[in-house]
C-alpha positions in Angstrom: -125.4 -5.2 217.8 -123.6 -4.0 220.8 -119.9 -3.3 220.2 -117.4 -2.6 223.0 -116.0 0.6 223.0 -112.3 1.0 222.8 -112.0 -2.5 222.2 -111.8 -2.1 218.6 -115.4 -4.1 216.2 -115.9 -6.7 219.7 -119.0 -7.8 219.9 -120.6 -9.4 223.4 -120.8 -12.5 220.5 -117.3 -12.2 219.4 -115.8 -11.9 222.5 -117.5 -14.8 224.7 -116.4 -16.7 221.0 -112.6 -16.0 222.1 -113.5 -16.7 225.7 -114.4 -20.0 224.9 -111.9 -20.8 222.4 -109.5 -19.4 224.7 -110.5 -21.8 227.7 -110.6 -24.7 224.8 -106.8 -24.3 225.2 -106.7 -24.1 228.9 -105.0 -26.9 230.7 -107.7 -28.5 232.9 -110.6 -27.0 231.3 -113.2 -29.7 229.8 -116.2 -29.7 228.2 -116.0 -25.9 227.5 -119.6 -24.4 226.3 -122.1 -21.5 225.8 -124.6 -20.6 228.3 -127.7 -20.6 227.9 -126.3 -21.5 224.4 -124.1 -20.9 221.5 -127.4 -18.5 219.7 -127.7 -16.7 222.9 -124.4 -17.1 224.5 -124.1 -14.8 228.2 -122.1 -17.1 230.0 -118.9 -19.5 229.1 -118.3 -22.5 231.6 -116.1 -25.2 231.1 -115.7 -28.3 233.8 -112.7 -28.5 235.6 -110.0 -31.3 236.2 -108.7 -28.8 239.3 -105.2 -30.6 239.4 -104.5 -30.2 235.7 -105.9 -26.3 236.0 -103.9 -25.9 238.8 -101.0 -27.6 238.3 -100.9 -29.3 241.9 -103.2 -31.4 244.2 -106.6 -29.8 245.3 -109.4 -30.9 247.6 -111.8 -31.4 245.3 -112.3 -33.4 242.1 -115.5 -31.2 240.6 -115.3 -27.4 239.9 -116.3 -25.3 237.4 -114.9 -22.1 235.7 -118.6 -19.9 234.8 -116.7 -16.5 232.6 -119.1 -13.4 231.8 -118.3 -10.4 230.3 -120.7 -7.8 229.7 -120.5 -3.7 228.3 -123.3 -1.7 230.2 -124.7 1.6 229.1 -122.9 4.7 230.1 -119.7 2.8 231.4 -116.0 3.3 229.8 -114.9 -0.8 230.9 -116.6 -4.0 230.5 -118.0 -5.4 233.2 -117.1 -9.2 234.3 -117.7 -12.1 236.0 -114.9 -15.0 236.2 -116.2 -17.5 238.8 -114.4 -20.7 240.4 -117.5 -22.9 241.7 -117.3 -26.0 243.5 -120.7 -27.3 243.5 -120.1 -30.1 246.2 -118.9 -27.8 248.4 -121.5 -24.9 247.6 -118.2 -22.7 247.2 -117.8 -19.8 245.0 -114.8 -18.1 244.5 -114.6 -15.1 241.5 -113.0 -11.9 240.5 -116.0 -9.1 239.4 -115.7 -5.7 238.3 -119.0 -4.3 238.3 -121.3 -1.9 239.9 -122.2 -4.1 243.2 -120.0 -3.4 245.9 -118.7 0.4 245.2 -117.3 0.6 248.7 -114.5 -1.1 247.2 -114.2 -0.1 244.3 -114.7 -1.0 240.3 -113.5 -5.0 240.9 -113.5 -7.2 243.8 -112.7 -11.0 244.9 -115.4 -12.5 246.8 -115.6 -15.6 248.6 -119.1 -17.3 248.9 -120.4 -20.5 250.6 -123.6 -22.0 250.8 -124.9 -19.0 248.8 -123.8 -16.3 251.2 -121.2 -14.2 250.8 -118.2 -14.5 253.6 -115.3 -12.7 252.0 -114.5 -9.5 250.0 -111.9 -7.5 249.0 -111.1 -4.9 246.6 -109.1 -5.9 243.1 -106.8 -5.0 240.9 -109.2 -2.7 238.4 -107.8 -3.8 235.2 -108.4 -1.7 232.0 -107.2 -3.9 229.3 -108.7 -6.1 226.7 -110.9 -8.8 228.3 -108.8 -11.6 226.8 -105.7 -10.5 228.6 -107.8 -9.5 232.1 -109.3 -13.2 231.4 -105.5 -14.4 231.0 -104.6 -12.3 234.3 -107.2 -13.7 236.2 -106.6 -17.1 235.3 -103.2 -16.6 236.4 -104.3 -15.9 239.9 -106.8 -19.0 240.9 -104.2 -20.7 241.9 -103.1 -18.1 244.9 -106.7 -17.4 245.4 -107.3 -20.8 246.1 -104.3 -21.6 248.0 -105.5 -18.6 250.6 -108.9 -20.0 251.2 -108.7 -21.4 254.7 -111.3 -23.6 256.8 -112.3 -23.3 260.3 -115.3 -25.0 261.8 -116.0 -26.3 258.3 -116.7 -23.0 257.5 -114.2 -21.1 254.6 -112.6 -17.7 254.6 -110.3 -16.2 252.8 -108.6 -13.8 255.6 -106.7 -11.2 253.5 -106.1 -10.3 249.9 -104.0 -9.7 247.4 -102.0 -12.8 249.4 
């Protein structure tokens, strides 16, 4: 059993458990489950209505929310993943704080599109409890999508924060 360290008795279990009850509440977030499943849970994704999640109109009708957090040997933070992905579009939009991309730091937002990356940035590092960087996070989709803009069918997002 793998607890998180100054997080009080989390669990990797426990806390994707919140996650996912957590996005059960979310406006906009549907059919909210475990991946690759509620025994073995890594992952939480939930289906998205993007105008209720967003609160205003959006160009696409189909996007998932994919939410990982993880507590790796020898680190002081949990690790994350909170993804936007638009699978007609091949677009992937998410927040990370892990150890890939040190050149900017312990979290980034990264833009990607039809599977390569064309945007990053560095990100606020947030050391609080996952629930409330989850809550944080959430809270800033909206601006992150809003910045997105497309030239030659082709996205970027040309500066952040925005």
């Amino acid at each position: 059993m793998l607890f998180l360290a100054g997080r009080g008795r989390y669990t990797q279990r426990t806390l994707l458990r919140d996650v996912h009850d957590r996005l059960m509440n979310q406006a906009g977030c549907e059919d909210v489950r475990y991946q690759p499943s509620r025994r073995r849970p890594r992952y939480v994704i939930a289906a998205i209505d993007p105008i209720s999640f967003l609160g205003q109109s959006y160009d696409t009708e189909n996007a998932r929310l994919e939410v990982r957090f993880w507590y790796p040997a020898g680190v002081n933070h949990e690790y994350y993943r909170i993804n936007w992905i638009e699978p007609e579009r091949n677009l992937m939009l998410g927040f990370h704080q892990d150890a890939d991309h040190q050149n900017l730091g312990p979290c980034h937002i990264q833009l990607d599109y039809a599977e390569t990356s064309v945007d990053r940035y560095a990100a606020t590092f947030l050391d609080e409890h996952p629930l409330a960087v989850l809550e944080e996070r959430l809270q800033q989709f909206p601006t992150a999508l809003a910045a997105i803009r497309w030239g030659d069918a082709t996205p970027s997002l040309p500066t952040w924060p925005v």
